[in-house]
C-alpha positions as CSV (number, residue, x, y, z in Angstrom):
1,X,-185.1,129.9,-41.2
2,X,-186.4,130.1,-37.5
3,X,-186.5,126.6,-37.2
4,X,-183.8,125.9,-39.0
5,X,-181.6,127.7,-35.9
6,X,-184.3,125.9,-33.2
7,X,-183.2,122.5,-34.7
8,X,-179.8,123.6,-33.4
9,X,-178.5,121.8,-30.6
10,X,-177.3,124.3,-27.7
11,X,-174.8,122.1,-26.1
12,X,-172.0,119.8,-27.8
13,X,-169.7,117.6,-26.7
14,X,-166.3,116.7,-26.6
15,X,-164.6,114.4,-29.0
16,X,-162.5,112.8,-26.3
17,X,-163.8,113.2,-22.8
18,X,-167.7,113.7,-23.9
19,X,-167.5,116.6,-21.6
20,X,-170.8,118.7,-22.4
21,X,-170.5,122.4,-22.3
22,X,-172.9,125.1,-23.5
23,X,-173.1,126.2,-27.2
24,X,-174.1,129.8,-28.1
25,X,-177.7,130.0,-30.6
26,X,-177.7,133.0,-32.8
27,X,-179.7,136.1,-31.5
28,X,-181.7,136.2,-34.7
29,X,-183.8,132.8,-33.1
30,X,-186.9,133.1,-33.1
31,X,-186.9,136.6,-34.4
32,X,-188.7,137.6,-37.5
33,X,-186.9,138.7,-40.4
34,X,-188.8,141.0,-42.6
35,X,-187.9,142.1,-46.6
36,X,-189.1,145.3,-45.7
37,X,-186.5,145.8,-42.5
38,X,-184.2,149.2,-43.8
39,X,-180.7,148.1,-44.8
40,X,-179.1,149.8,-41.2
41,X,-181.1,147.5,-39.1
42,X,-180.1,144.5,-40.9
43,X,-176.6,146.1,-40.3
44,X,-177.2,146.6,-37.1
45,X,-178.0,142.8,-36.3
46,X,-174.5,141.7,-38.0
47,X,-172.6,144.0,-35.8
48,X,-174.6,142.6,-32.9
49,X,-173.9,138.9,-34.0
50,X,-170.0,139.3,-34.2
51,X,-169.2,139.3,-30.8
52,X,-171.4,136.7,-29.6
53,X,-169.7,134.8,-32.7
54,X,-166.4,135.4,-31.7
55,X,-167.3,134.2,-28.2
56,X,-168.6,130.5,-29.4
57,X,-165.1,130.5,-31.2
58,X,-163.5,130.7,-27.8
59,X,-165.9,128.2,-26.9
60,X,-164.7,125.1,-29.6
61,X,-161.2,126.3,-29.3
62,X,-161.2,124.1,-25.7
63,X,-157.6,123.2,-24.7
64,X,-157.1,120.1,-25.6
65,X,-154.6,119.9,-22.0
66,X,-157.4,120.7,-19.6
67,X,-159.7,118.5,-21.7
68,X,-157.3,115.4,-21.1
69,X,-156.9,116.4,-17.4
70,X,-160.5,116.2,-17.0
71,X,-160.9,112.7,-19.0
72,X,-157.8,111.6,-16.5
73,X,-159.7,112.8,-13.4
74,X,-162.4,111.1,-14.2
75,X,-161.3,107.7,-14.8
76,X,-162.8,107.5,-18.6
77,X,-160.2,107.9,-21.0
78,X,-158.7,103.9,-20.2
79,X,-162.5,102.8,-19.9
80,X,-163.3,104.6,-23.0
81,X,-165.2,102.4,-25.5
82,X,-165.6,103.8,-28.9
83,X,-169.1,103.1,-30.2
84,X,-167.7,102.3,-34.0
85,X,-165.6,104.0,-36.5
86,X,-167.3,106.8,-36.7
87,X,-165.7,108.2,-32.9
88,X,-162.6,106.4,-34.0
89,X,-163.2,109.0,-37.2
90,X,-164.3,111.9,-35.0
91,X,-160.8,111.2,-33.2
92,X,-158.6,111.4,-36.0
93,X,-160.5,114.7,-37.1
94,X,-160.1,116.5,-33.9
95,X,-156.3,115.2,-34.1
96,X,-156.0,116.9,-37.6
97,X,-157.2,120.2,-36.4
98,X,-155.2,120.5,-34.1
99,X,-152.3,119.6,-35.6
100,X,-153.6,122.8,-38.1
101,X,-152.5,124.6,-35.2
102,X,-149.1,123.5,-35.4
103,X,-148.8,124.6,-31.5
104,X,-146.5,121.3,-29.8
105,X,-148.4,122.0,-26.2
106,X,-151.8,121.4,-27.9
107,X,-150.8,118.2,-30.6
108,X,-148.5,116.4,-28.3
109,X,-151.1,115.1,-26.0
110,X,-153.4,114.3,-28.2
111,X,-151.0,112.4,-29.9
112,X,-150.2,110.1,-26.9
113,X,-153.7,109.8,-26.8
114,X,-153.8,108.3,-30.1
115,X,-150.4,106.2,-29.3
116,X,-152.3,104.5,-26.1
117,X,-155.2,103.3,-28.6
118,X,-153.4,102.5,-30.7
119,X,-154.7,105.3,-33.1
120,X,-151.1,106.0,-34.4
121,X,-150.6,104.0,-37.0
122,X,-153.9,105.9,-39.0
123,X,-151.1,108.3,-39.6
124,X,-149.1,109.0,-42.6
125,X,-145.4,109.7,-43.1
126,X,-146.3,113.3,-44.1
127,X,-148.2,113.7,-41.2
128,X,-145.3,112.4,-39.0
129,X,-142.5,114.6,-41.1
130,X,-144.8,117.7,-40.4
131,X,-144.7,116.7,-36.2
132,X,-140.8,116.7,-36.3
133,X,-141.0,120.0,-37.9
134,X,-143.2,121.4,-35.5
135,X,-141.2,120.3,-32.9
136,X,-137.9,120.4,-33.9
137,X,-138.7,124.1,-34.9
138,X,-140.3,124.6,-31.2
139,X,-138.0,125.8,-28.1
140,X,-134.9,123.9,-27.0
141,X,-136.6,122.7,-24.0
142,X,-135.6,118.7,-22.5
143,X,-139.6,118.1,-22.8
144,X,-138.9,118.5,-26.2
145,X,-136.2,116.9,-26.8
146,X,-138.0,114.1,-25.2
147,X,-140.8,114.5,-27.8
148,X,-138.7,114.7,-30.4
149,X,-136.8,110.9,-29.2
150,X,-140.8,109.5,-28.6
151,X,-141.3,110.4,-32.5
152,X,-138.6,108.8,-34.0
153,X,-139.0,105.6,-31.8
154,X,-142.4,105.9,-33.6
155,X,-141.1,106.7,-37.1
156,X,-138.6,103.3,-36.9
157,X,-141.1,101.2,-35.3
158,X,-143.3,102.1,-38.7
159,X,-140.6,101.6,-40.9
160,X,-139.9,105.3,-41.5
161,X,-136.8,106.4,-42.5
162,X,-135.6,109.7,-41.6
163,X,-133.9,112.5,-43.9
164,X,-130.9,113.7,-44.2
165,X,-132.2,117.1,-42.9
166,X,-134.0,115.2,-40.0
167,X,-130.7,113.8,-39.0
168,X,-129.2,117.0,-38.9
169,X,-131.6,118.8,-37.0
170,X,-131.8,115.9,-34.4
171,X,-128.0,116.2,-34.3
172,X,-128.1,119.5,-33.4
173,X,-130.7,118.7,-30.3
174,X,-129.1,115.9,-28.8
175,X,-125.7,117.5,-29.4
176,X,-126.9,119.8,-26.5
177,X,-129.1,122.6,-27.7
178,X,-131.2,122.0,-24.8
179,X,-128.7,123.1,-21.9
180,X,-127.1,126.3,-21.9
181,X,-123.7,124.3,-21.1
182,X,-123.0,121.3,-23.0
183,X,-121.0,118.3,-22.0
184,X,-119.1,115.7,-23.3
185,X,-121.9,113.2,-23.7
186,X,-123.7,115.2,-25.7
187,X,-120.5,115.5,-28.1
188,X,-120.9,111.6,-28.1
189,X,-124.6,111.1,-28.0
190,X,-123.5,113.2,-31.8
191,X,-121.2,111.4,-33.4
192,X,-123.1,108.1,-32.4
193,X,-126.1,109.7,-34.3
194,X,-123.6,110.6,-37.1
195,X,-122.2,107.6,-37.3
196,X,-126.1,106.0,-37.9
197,X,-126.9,108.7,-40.6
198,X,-123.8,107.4,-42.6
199,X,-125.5,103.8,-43.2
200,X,-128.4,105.8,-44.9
201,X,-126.5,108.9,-46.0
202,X,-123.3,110.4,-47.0
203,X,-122.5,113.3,-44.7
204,X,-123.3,116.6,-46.0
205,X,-122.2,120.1,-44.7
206,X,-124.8,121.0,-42.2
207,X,-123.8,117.7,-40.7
208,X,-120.0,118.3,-40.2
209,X,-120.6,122.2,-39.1
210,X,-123.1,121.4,-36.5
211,X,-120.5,118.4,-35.2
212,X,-117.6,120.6,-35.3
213,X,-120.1,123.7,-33.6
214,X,-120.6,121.2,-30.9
215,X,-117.1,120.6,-30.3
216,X,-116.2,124.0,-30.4
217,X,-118.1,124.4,-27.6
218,X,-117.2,121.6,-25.7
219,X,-113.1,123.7,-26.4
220,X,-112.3,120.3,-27.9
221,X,-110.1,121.6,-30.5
222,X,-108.7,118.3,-31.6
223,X,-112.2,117.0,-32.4
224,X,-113.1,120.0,-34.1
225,X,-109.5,119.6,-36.4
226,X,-110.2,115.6,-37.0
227,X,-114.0,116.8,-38.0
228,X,-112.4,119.6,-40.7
229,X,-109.9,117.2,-42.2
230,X,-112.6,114.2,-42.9
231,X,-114.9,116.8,-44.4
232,X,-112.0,117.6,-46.9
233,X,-111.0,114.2,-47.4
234,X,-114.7,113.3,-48.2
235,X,-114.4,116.5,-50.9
236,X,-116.8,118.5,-48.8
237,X,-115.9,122.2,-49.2
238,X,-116.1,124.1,-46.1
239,X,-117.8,127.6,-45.4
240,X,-117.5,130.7,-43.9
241,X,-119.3,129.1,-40.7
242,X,-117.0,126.0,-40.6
243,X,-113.9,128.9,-40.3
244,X,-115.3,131.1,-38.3
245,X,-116.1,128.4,-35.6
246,X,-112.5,126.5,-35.9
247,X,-110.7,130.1,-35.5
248,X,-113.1,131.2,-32.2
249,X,-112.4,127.8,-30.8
250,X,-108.8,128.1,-31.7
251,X,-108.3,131.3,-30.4
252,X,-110.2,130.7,-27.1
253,X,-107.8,127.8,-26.3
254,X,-104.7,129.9,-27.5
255,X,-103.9,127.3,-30.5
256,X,-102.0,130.5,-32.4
257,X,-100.2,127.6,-34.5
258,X,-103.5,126.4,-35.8
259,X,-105.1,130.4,-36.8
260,X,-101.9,131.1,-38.8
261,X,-101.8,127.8,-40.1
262,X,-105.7,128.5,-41.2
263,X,-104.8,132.0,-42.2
264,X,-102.2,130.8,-44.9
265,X,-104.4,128.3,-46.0
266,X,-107.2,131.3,-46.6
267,X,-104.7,133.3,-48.3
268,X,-103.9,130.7,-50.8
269,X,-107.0,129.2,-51.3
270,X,-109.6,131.2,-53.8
271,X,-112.2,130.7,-51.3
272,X,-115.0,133.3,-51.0
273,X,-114.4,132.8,-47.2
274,X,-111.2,134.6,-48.0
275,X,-112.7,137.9,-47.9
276,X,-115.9,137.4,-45.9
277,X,-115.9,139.7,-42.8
278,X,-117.0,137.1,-40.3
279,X,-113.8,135.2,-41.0
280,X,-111.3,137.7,-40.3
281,X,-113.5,138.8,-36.9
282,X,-113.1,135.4,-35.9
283,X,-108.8,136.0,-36.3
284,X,-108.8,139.3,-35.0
285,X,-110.6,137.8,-31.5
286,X,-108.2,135.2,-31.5
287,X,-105.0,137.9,-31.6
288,X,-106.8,140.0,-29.1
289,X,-107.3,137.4,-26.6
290,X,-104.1,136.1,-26.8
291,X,-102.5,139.5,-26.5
292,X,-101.3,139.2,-29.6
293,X,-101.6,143.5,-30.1
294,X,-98.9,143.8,-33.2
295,X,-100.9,141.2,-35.2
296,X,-104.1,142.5,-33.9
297,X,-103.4,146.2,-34.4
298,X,-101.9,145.4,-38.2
299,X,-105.1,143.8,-39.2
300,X,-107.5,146.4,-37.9
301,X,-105.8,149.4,-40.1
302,X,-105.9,146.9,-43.0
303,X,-109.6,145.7,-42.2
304,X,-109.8,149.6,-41.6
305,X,-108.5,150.8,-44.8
306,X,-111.0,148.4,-46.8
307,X,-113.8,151.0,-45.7
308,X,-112.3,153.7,-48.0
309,X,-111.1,151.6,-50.6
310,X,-112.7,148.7,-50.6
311,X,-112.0,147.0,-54.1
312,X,-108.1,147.8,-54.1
313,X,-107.9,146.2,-50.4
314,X,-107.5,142.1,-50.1
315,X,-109.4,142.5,-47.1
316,X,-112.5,142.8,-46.1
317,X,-113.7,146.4,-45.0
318,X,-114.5,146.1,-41.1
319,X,-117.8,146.1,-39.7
320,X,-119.5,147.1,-36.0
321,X,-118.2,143.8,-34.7
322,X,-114.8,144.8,-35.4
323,X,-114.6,147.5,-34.2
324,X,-116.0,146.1,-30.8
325,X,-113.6,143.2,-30.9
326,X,-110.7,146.1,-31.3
327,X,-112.1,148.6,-29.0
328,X,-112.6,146.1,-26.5
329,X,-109.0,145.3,-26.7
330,X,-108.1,149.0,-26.3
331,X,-110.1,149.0,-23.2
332,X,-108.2,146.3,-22.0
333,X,-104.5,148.1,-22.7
334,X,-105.8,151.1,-20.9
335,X,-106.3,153.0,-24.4
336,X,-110.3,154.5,-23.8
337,X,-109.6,157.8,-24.9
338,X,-108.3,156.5,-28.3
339,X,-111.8,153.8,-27.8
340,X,-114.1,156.7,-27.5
341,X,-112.5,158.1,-31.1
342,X,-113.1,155.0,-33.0
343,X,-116.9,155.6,-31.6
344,X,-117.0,159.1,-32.6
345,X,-115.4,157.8,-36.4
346,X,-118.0,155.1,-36.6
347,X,-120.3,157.4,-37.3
348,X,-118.4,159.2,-40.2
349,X,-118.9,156.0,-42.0
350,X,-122.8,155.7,-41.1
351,X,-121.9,152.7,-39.1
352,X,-124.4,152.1,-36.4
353,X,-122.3,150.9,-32.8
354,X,-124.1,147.6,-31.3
355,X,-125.2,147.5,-27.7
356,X,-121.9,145.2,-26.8
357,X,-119.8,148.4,-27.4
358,X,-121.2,150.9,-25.4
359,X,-121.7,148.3,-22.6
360,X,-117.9,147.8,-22.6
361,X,-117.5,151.5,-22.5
362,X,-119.8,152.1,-19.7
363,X,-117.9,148.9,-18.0
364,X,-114.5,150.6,-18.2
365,X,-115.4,153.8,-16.3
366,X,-116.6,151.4,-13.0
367,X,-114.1,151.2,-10.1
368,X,-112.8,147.6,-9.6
369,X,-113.1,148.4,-6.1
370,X,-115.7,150.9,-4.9
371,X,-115.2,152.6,-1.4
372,X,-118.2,151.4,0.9
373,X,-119.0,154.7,2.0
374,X,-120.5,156.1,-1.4
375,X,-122.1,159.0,1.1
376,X,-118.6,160.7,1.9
377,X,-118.4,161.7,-1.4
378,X,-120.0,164.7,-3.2
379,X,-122.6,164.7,-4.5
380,X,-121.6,165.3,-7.6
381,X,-118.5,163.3,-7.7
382,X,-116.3,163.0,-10.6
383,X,-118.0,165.9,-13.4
384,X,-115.9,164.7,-16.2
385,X,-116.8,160.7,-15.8
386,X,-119.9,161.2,-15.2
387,X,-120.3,164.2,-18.5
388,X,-118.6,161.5,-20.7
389,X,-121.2,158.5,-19.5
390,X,-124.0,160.9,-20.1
391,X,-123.0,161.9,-23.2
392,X,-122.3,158.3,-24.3
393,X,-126.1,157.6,-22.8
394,X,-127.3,160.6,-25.0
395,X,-125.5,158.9,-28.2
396,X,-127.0,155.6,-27.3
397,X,-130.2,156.7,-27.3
398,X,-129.7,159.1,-30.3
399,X,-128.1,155.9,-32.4
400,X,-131.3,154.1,-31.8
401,X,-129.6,151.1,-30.0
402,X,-131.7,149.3,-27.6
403,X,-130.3,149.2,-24.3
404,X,-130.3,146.1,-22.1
405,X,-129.7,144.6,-18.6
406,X,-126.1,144.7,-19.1
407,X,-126.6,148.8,-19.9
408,X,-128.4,149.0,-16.6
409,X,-125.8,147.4,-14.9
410,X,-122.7,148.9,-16.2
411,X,-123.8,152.5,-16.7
412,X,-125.5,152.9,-12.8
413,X,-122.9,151.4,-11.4
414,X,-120.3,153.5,-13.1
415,X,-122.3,156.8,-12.4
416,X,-122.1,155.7,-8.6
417,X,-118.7,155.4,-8.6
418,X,-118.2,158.5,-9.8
419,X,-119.9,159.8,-7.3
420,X,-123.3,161.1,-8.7
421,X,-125.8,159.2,-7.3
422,X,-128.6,161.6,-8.8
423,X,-127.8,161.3,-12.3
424,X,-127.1,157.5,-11.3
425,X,-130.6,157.2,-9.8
426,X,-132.2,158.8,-12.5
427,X,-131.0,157.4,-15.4
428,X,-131.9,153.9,-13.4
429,X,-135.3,154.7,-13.3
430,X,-135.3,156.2,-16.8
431,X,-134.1,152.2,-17.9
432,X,-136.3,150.3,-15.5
433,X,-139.2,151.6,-17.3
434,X,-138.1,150.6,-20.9
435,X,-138.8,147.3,-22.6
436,X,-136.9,145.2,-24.4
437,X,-138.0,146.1,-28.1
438,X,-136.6,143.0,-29.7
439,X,-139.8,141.2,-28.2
440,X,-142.7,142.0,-30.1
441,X,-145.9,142.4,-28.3
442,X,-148.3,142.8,-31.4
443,X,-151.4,140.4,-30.5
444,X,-152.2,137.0,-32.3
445,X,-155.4,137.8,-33.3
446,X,-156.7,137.4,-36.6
447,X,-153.6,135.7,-38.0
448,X,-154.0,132.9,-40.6
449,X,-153.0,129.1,-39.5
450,X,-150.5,129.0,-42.1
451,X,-148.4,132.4,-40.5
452,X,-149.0,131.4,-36.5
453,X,-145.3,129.7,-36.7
454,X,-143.8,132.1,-37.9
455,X,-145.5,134.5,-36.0
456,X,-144.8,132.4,-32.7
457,X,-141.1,132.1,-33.4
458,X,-140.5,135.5,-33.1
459,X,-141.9,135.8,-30.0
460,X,-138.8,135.3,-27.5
461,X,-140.2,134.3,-24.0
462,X,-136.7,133.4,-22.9
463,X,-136.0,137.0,-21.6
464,X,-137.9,139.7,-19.9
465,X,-139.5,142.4,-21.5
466,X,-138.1,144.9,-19.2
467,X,-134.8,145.5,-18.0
468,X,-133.9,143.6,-14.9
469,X,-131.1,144.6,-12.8
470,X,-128.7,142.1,-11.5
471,X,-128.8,141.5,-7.3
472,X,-125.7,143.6,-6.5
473,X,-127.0,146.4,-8.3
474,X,-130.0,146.3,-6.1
475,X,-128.1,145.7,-3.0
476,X,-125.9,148.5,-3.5
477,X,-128.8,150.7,-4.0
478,X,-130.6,149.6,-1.3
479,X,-127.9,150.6,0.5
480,X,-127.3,154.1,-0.5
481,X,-130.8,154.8,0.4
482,X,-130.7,153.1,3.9
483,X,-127.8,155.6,4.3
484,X,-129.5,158.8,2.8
485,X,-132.5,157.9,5.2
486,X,-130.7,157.7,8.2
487,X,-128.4,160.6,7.4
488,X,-131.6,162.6,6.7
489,X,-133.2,161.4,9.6
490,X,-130.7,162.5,12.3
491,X,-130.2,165.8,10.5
492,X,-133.8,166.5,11.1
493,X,-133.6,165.2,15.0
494,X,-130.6,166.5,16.4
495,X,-129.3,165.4,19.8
């Protein structure tokens, strides 16, 4: 057994830059194992052995990244001449573990390496389907979207034909997932792809509600119309997304024609979208924001009533997202007290609020036009505004609902304006020290290869794990304590 570990190489190389680094022997080399060692020192050594274990781990897991920055700084990856098949072999292994990894960073340039020897065609359709999941599941990034274009070019060059889901999903990318604000070439860089899946395919559903999801967005409501009617005259039934979407876009461009023509054709039809909640949210936004308040309030008390009765009601019983869109619209009509009640009778029903609400309740106590001098005030300003805010904070927090940026914002800002600057200051401190909980932080150790995407999916990088207030928050903060400064500062040294 002792020369069995001696005859271990301690260094290795690497598959694709021959870099040589150091490889950890076992402590137990050239160490003396006796049958007659107790059971606790043999127990001993193991424990001993798992950290040093764990450390050569780290060791082979080099990034492949730096590996290729290394092979690029030294001039050898063109040069490179591979011996026989074996390093061709050795290549295509270290590819394969890695793509085990299913992490895009890692694969993707080791994949161009492969593509600039030619390497690439060693690969299978399955192995090319499982790299457009990998990425097409990654973040909505232009790099990725890039990748994602690469690939295909790849998969036609080989003769590959994409599916039907494929084309959807790379609808949905180039249809402008990637920018927070899409335009209209991404509306036609869609339907060009569309128009290409229908030689190979017939459209399906995904395919019309991602189309009609991107028109939607681009608040081309015509589009969005022509899209529904061709997916009914190719007997395509639509869902509860494909309404929802056509009555928010219809409602944001104030098409009231279209939601009551869609309305009566709900009615009539025996759809299941006829009673689904999300439908009727999507009509009641579309009456608020038109200021439509007779239609609006007439389907609330019936949407309303469903939460009693629920069977004997043709509607469907109202959610939290109702009652925001509603409460919002109360807000809006100068109606808060009656806004506050519909909080308080949420909870009769064991309906938990959503963050939206209390934000646009903390938002409806701020002054539209603050006075400057915030120090001429007392100090304890407006008691009643200030009571309700804090007792709206206290049922936030007793509600479990996780504040967020917006809550810092609104609810500081609103305290200041009422004049208490030290509840204001303390509940801003109180935030700026909580994280956002929808993030999870748990670590990635010890997870199996087969769970690290779905593990790595919920990890949202896009926002900040703690609350970050917005620059005229800060400034106006700033300010205050400039003034308190000064203020205390020539009370102590009077002239």
């Amino acid at each position: 057994m002792r020369s069995a570990w001696r005859a271990i190489p301690i260094s290795q190389q690497c598959v694709l830059c021959r870099h040589t680094y150091p490889r950890l022997r076992s402590p137990l080399a050239g160490q003396r194992t006796t049958l007659t060692g107790s059971f606790i020192e043999r127990r001993k050594q193991t424990i001993t052995t798992a950290p040093l274990i764990e450390e050569r781990s780290r060791t082979r897991d080099l990034s492949i990244i730096d590996c290729l920055e290394r092979t690029r700084e030294n001039g050898t990856m063109n040069n490179r001449r591979y011996p026989g098949e074996q390093s061709k072999a050795a290549t295509m292994s270290e590819f394969y573990r890695v793509l085990a990894t299913q992490d895009v960073e890692c694969i993707w340039p080791i994949y161009t390496f492969l593509y600039q020897h030619q390497y690439h065609h060693h690969l299978t359709v399955r192995t090319y389907r499982q790299l457009f999941s990998y990425i097409s599941k990654g973040r909505p990034t232009q790099r990725n979207l890039n990748r994602l274009l690469a690939l295909v070019e790849d998969m036609k060059e080989r003769g590959m034909k994409l599916t039907i889901n494929e084309y959807n999903m790379l609808i949905n990318w180039v249809g402008g997932q990637t920018v927070p604000v899409k335009r209209s070439h991404h509306l036609t860089a869609a339907l060009s792809l569309f128009n290409e899946m229908q030689q190979h395919y017939p459209p399906s559903l995904v395919s019309y509600n991602t189309l009609i999801h991107i028109a939607s967005q681009l608040s081309d409501v015509r589009m969005a119309q022509r899209l529904y009617h061709d997916m009914v005259a190719h007997d395509i039934q639509p869902d509860v997304y494909t309404y929802a979407t056509l009555l928010s876009s219809m409602g944001r461009m104030g098409d009231l024609d279209g939601i009551e023509k869609m309305v009566n054709d709900l009615k009539s039809l025996d759809h299941s979208a006829s009673r689904n909640v999300v439908v009727w949210n999507a009509v009641l936004s579309g009456y608020t924001c038109n200021h439509m308040n007779d239609k609006a309030q007439s389907l609330f008390q019936q949407m309303h009533s469903a939460l009693s009765s629920p069977q004997s009601q043709s509607m469907p019983a109202a959610d939290s997202e109702t009652f925001r869109i509603y409460m919002q619209a109360m807000i809006h009509e100068n109606r808060r007290d009656e806004a506050l009640d519909l909080l308080k009778e949420m909870e009769l029903y064991n309906m938990k609020p959503t963050t939206a609400i209390y934000n646009a309740l903390f938002a409806s106590f701020m002054d539209d036009d603050p006075e400057e001098d915030m120090m001429l005030r007392d100090h304890h300003g407006n008691d009643d505004t200030a009571s309700i805010l804090e007792s709206l904070y206290t049922s936030m927090q007793q509600n479990d609902v996780t504040p967020n940026s917006e809550t810092m914002h609104a609810l500081v800002s609103a305290l200041l304006d009422a004049g208490d600057i030290q509840r204001a200051l303390k509940i801003f401190v109180h935030l700026s020290k909580q994280e956002d909980q929808s993030t999870s932080t748990a670590p990635l150790q010890g997870i199996a290869v087969a769970m690290l995407t779905k593990r790595r999916h919920t990890l949202d990088h896009s926002r900040p794990r703690k609350l970050q207030p917005n620059q005229e928050l800060l400034d106006r903060l700033t300010h205050l304590m400039a003034k308190a400064n000064s203020s205390s500062s020539s009370s102590n040294n009077p002239t």
